[in-house]
Every structure is written in C-alpha cells, then in structure tokens.
C-alpha positions as a printed Julia matrix, in Angstrom:
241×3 Matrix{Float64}:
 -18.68   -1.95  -17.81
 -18.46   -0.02  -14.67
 -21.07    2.79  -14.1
 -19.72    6.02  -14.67
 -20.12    8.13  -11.55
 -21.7    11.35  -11.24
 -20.39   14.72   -9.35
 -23.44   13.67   -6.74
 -22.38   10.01   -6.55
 -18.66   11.5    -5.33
 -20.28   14.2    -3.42
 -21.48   10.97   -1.41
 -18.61    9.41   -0.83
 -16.74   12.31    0.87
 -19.47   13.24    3.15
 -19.95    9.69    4.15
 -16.21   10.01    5.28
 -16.93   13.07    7.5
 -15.31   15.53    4.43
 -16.14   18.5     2.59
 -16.16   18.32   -0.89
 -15.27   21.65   -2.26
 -14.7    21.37   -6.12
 -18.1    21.43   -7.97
 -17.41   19.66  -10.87
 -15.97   16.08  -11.5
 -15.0    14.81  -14.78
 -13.21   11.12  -13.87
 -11.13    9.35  -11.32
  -8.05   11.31  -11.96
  -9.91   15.06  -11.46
  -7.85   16.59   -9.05
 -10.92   17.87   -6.07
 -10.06   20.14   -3.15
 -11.77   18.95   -0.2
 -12.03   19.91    3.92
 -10.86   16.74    5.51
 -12.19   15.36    8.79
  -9.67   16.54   10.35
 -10.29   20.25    9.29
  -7.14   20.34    6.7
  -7.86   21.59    3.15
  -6.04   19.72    0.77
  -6.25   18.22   -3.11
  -6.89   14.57   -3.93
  -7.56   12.41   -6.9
 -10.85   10.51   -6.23
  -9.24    7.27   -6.89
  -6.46    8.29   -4.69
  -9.31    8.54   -1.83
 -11.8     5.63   -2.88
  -8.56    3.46   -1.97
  -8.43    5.17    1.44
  -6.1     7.47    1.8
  -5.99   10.21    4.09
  -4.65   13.77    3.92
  -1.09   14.4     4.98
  -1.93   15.35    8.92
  -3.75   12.48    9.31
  -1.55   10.04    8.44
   1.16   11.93   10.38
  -1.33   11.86   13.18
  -1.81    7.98   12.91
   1.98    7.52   12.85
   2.71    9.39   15.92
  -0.2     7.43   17.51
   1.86    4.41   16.14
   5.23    5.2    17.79
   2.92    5.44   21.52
   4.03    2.2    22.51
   5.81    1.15   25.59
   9.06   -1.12   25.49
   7.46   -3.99   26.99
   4.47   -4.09   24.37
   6.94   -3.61   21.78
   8.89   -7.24   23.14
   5.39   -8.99   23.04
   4.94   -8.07   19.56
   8.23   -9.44   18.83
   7.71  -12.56   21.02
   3.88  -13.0    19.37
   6.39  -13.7    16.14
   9.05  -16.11   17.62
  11.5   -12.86   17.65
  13.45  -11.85   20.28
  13.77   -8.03   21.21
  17.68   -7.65   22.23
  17.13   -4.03   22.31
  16.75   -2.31   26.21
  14.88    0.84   24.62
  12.22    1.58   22.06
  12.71    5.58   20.55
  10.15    5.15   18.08
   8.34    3.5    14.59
  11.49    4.1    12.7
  14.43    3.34   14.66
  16.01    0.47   14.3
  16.23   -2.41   17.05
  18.23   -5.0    17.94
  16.68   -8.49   17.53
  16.8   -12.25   16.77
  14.69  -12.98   14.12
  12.23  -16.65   14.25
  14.88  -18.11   12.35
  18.23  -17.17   14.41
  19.66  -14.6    12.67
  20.52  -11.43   14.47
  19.39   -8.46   13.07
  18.63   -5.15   13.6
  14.57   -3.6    11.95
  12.5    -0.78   12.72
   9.42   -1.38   14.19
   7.45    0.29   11.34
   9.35   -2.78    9.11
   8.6    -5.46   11.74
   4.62   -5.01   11.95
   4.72   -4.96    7.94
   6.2    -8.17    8.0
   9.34   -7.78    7.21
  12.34   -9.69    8.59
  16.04  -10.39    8.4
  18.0   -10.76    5.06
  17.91  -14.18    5.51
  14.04  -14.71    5.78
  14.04  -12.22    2.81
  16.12  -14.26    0.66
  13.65  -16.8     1.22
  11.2   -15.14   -0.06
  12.4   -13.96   -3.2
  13.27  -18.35   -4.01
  10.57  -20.38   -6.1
   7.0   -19.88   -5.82
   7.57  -17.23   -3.25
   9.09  -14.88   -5.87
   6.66  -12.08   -6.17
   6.68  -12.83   -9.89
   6.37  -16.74   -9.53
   3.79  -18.02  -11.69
   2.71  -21.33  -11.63
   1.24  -21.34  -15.43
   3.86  -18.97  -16.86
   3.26  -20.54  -19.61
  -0.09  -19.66  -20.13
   0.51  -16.04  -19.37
  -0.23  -13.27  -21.35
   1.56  -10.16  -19.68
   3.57   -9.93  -22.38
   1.56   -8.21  -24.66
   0.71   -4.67  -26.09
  -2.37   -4.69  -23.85
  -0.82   -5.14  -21.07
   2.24   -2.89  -21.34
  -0.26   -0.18  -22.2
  -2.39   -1.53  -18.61
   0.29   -0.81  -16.64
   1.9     1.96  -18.21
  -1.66    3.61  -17.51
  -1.7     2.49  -13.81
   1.87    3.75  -13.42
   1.18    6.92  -14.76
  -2.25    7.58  -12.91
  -0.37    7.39   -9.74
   2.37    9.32  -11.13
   4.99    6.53  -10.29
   4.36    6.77   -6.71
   4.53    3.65   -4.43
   0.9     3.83   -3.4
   1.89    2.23   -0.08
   5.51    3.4     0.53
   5.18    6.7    -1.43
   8.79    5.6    -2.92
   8.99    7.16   -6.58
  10.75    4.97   -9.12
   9.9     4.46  -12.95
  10.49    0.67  -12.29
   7.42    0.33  -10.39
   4.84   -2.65  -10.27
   1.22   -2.3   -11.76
   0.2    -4.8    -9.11
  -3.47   -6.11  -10.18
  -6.03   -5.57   -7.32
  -8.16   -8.89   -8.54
  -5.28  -11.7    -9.87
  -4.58  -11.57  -13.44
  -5.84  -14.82  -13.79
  -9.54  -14.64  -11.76
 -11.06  -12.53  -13.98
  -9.75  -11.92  -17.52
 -12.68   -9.2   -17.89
 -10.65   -7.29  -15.03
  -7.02   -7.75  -16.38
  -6.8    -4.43  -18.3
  -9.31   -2.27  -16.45
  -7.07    0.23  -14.82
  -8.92    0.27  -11.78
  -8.13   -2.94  -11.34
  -4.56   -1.84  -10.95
  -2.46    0.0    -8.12
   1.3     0.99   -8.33
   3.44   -0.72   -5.28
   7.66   -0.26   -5.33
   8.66   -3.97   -5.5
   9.43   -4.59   -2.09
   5.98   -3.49   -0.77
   4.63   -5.61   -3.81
   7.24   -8.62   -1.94
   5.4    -7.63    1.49
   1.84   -7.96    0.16
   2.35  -11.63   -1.48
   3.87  -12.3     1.46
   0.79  -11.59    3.81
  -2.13  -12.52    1.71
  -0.52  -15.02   -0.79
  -0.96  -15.24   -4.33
  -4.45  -16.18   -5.12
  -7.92  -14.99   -4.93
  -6.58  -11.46   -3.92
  -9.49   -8.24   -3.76
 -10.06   -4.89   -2.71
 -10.05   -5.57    0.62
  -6.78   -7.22    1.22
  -5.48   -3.66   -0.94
  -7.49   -1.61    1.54
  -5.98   -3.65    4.6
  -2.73   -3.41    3.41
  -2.85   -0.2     2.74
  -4.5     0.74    6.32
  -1.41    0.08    7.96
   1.03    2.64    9.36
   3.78    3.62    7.08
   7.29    4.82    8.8
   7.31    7.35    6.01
   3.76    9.1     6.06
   4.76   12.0     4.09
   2.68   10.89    0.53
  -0.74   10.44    1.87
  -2.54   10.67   -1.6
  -2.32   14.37   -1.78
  -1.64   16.12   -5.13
   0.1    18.96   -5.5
   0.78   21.46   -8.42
C-alpha cells in the first residue's frame, strides 16, 4: 500500500521543481493546487497531473517554439538518421507538413512534430497495427483477465481522473485507453492501482508500444514519452473551472 502523502511531502515536490506552491491544504492526487510555476505563471494543477511531469501551459508553448528552431539542413539529417528522405526544399515549422520518402519507399508527406514521435507513412502504420504489433496483441490472451468488473471499474477511474484527456496528445475522446504504466502482467499487485494507470488516445498508445515495446514497461519510459514535444501544446496538465 502506497504511503499516503502529506501537504509537506507535496510542498516538497514543487519547490524541488523551482515552483511555488500556493494552496495550503492537500487532500489526494486529484486536489486541484494553484501554484507559481518556474516560469513565473500562476496556474492550477492536479498533483498527479504534475508528479507525471507536466508543465504549465507557457512552458510547454515555450518548449515547442524552441522545437520548431531548427534549420532545413538539420531537419534532412534527422530524416536521413531514419533511412527517410526529405523531398521538401523548406522547413516552416513543427507542424507543417513535409514532403518525404519514408525507409520503406513510400512517398509521403508528415509534420515534423509526427516524424520525431515516430510516426511514419500509412504503410509503415498498417504494419503496425498487424499481429503482435497490434497495440492490443497479447501473447497469453488467454490468460487475461481485463475483462472483468475490476478492471472496467480500473480504467473507468483512470479515464475519469484525467477527465478523458489524452495525457500526451491532449485529444479528448470517451474511447480512450487506460494504458497501465507497469504491464498488466508484471505485477498483478499493480493492475488495479489507479496510479498505475494513465489515459493515452489510441494512436499515442500505438506510438508508445511502438518505441519501448511491450514488456517490462515503467515510469520512466511514461515520463520519456511524455517529455517529448507535442505539435499541439495547448493541454499542458492545467485544470480549469
């Protein structure tokens, strides 16, 4: 059983991030607390919403446009680094779309944003959705459990907690995924603890099987992931009323 935290023990954690905790009383995870960010901005988070890393609004937008700083030639090697060819002559920025051919000859056209996520033609992405590269492949389906009362109850929890936000994306859908921080089936003592869970729009749940697999998945593949640059910063955790 997890130790419940105190108002002290989450006083900690902001300062140790360079914020201002302003709210003087915490109750549990989901306690909405106004807090000075690093960055000077006064805002209103969840503390599980920041625990996972996420940063108010302006900073996100300031990583983004720190993102988009690249010249054309840098953005060719990145493509190159992959086995992709840049067709395009120009680079305008994270979001729009350039003209490429993709590692496995398809021509295509992908924001950059996309590209450094992983994503790649339709082709490639058909590929992944075939066999045990199906995000919901499972090897011992058979043995599963998911389908239980438990578990519809997990994830209705998780879902809810973030408010059906794509915790990545910030897409809002009610067919989300409660994706499971720890597999399903490392540690059953994990399976329905809800902070074991994280909501993630299916194609960002796609992207993160697809860069750190299937098994023995943490916390700190989440917190990677989730580090990176969306093209679409505006849900950076923030709660609003």
């Amino acid at each position: 059983m997890p130790k419940k935290l105190t108002f002290e023990d989450v006083k900690k954690e902001f300062d140790s991030r360079g914020c201002t905790l302003l709210s003087t009383e915490y109750k549990n995870q989901s306690t909405k607390l106004d807090y000075i960010c690093e960055c000077g901005h006064t805002t209103t988070t969840r503390f599980s919403n920041f625990k996972r890393g996420h940063k108010c609004k302006q900073c996100r937008s300031a990583m983004v446009s720190k993102a988009r700083k690249f010249t054309h030639e840098q953005v060719k090697e990145m493509f190159e680094v992959e086995g992709c060819v840049l067709i395009s002559l120009e680079y305008h920025g994270n979001s729009i779309p350039l003209e490429y051919k993709c590692v496995c000859g398809n021509l295509s056209r992908i924001a950059l944003s996309n590209f450094r996520r992983g994503t790649r033609c339709m082709n490639c992405g058909m590929d992944k959705l075939r066999g045990e590269n199906n995000h919901q492949w499972n090897p011992d389906k058979a043995h599963d459990t998911r389908n239980t009362r438990e578990y519809r109850e997990w994830r209705k929890s998780v879902l809810e907690r973030d408010e059906y936000y794509c915790q990545k994306c910030g897409e809002r859908h009610w067919a989300m995924t409660a994706h499971h921080v720890v597999n399903f089936g490392e540690d059953a003592s994990m399976r329905y603890d809800i902070d074991n869970g994280i909501s993630l729009c299916r194609k960002c749940h796609v992207d993160f099987h697809t860069q750190f697999g299937f098994k023995k998945n943490d916390g700190e593949q989440i917190l990677e992931y989730l580090s990176e640059v969306s093209a679409d910063p505006w849900y950076a955790g923030e709660t609003f009323d």
